[in-house]
Backbone bond lengths (Angstrom), bond angles and torsions (degrees), N, CA, C in turn:
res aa  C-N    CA-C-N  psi(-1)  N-CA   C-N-CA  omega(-1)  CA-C   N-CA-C  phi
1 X - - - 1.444 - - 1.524 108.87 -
2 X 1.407 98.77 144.26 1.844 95.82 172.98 1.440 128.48 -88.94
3 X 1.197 125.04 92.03 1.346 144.27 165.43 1.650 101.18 4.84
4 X 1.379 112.32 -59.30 1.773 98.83 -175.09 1.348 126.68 -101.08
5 X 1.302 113.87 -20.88 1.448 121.63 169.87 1.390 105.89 -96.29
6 X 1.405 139.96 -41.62 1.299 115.82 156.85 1.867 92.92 133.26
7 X 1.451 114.47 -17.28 1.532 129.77 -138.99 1.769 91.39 -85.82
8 X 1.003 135.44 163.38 1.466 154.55 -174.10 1.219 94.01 -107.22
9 X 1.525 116.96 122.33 1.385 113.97 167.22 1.495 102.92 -96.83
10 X 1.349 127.43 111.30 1.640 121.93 174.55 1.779 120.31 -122.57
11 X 1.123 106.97 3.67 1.083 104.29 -160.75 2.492 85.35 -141.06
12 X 1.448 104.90 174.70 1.357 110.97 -166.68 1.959 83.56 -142.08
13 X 1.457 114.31 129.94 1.399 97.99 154.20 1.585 128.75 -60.15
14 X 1.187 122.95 165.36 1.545 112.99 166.65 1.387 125.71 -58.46
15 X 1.698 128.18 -2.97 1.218 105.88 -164.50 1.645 96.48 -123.33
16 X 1.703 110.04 20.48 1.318 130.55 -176.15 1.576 95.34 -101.20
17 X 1.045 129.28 -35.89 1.823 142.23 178.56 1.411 116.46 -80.04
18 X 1.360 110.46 129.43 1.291 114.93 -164.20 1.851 88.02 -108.75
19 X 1.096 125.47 137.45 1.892 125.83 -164.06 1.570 80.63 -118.65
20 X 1.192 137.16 87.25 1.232 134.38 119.70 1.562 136.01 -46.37
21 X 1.023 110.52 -28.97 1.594 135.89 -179.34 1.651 122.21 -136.76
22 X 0.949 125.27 153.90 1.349 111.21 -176.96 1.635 110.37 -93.69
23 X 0.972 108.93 3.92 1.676 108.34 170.58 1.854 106.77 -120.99
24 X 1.696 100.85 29.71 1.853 90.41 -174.80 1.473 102.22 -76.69
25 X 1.318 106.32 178.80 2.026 109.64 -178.65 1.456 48.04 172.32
26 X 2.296 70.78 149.10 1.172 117.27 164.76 1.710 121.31 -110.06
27 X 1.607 121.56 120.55 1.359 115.47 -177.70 1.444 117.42 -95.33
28 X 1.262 127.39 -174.19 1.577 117.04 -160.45 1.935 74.89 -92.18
29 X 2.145 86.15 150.12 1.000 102.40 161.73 1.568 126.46 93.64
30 X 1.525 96.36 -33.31 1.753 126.69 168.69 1.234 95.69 -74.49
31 X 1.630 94.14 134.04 1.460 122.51 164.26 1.852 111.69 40.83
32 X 1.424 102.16 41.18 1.825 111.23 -165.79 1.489 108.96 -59.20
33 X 1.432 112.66 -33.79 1.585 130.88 -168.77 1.231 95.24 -60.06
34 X 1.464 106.78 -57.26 1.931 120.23 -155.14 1.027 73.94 -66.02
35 X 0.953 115.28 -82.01 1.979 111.56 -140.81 1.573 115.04 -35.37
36 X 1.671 119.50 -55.23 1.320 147.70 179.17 1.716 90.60 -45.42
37 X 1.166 121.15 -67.25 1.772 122.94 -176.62 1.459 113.31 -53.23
38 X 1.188 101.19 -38.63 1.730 100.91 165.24 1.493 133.85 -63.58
39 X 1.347 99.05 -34.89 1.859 122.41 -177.82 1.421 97.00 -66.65
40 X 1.673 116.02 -45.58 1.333 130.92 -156.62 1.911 103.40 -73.87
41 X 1.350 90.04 -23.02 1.650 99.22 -171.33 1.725 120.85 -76.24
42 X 1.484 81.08 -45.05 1.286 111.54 165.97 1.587 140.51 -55.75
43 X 1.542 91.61 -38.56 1.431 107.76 162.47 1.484 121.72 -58.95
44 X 1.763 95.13 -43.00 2.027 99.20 -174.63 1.224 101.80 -83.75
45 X 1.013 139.53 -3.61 1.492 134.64 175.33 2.041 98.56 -85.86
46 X 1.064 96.94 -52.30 1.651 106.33 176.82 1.822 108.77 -57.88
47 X 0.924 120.76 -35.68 1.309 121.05 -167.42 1.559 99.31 -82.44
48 X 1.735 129.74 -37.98 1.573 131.68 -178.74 1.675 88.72 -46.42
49 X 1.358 127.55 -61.64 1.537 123.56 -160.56 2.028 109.14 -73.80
50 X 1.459 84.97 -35.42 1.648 83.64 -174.81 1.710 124.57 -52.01
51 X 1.727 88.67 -23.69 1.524 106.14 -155.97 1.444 97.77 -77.98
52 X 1.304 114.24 -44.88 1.693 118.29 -175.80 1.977 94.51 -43.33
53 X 1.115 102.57 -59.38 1.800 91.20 -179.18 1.628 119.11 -78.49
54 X 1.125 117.29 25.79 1.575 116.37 171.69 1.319 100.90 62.76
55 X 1.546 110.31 58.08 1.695 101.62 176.37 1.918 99.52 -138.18
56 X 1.005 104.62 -175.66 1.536 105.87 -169.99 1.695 93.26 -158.19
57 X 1.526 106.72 158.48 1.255 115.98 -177.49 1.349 108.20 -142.54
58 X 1.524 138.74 114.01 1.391 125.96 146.59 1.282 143.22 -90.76
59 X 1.132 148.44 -176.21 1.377 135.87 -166.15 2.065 91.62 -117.89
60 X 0.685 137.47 119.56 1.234 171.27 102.12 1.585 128.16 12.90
61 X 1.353 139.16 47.98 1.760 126.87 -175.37 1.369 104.59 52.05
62 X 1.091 129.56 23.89 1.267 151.15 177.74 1.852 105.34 34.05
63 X 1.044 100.49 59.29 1.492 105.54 -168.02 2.099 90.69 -141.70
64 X 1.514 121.96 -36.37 1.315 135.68 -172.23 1.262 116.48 -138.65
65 X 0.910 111.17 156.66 2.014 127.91 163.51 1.584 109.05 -101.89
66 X 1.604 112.82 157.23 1.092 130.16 -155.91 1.611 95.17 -142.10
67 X 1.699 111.27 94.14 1.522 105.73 174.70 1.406 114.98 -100.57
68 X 1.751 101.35 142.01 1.694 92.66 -168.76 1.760 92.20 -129.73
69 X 1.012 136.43 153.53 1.477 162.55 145.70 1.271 107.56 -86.47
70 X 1.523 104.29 146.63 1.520 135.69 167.22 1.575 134.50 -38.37
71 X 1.317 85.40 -24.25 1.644 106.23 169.39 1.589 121.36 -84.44
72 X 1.475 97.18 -10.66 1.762 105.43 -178.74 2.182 112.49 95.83
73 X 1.350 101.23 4.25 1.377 113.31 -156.01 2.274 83.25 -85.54
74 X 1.183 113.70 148.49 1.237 121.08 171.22 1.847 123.58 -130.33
75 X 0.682 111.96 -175.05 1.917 115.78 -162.08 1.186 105.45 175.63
76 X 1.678 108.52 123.72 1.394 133.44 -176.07 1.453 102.27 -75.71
77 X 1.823 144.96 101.55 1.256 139.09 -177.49 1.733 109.98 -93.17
78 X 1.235 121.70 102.19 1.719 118.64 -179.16 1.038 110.58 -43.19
79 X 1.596 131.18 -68.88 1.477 130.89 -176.84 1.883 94.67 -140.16
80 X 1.470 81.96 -164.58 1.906 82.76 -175.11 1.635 108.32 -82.43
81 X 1.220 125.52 -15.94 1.188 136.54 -178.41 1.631 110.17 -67.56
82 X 1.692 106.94 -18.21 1.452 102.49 165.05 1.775 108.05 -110.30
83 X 1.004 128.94 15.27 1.013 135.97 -169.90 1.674 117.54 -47.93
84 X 1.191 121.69 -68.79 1.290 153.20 161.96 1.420 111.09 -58.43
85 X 1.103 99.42 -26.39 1.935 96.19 167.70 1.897 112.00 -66.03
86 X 1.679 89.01 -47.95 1.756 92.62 -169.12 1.736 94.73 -87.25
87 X 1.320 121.98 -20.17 1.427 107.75 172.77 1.722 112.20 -45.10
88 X 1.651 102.82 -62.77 1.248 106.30 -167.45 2.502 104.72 -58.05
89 X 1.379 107.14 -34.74 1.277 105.93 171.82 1.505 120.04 -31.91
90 X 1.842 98.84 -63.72 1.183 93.78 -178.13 1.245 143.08 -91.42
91 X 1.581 101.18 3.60 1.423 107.18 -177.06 1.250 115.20 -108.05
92 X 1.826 116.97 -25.21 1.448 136.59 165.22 1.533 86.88 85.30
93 X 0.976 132.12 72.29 1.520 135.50 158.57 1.481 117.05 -165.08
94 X 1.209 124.12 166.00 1.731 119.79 -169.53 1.900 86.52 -105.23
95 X 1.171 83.18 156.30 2.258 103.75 177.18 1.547 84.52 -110.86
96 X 1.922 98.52 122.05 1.412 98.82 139.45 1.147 129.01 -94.02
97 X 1.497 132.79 114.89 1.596 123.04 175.85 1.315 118.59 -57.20
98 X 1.059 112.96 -13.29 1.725 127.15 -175.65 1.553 116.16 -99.93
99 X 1.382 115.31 -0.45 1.361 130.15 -174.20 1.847 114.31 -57.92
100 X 1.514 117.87 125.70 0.984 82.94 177.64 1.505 140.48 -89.55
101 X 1.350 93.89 -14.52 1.920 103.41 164.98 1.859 99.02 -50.90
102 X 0.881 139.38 -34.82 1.433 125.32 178.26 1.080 138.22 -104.64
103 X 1.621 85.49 6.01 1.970 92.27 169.97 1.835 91.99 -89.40
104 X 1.741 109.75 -30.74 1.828 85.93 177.43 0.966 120.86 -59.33
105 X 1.272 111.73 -36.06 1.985 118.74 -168.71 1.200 103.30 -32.46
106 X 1.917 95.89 -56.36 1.722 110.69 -155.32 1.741 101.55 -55.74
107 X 1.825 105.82 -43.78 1.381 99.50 -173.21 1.683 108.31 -61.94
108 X 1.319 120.75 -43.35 1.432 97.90 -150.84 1.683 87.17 -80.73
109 X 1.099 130.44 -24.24 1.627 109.48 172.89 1.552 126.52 -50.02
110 X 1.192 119.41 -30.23 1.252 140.36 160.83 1.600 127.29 -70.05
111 X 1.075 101.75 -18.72 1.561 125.88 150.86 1.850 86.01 85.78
């Protein structure tokens, strides 16, 4: 359980699970490092796109994400599968992934 929000962590999104096997699951405590280095990876890859919209992402008790805007405003994100849900919350606008002002970003960030 999470100490400040109160919430039961019981379940992992899919892109938190690494499927080595077709019967893998992750138990508390297993492979805590990996996983945490992955979340962590994930975040800076998430933040190159977040940034084009003035958004920021942190990694969270490694259980959540923590999205913040320019204005100082923040949002509790469960996994990445809600990501874009609370994006559009806090910013009140839809993300095109297909946009083309942000497919350059992506290129010239990539040099």
């Amino acid at each position: 359980m999470c100490i400040l929000c109160g919430e039961m962590i019981t379940k992992f999104h899919w892109s938190d699970v690494q499927f080595k096997e077709e019967k893998s699951f992750i138990s508390l405590g297993e492979n805590q490092k990996e996983r945490m280095r992955l979340r962590l990876k994930k975040v800076k890859f998430l933040n190159i796109i977040l940034n084009f919209y003035g958004l920021k992402l942190k990694e969270w008790q490694g259980s959540k994400y923590i999205l913040s805007n320019q204005k100082g405003r923040d949002i509790i994100v469960n996994d990445l599968g809600d990501l874009w849900i609370k994006a559009n919350e806090l910013e009140k606008q839809t993300f095109d992934a297909l946009d083309e002002k942000l497919l350059f970003h992506l290129r010239t960030y990539n040099g």
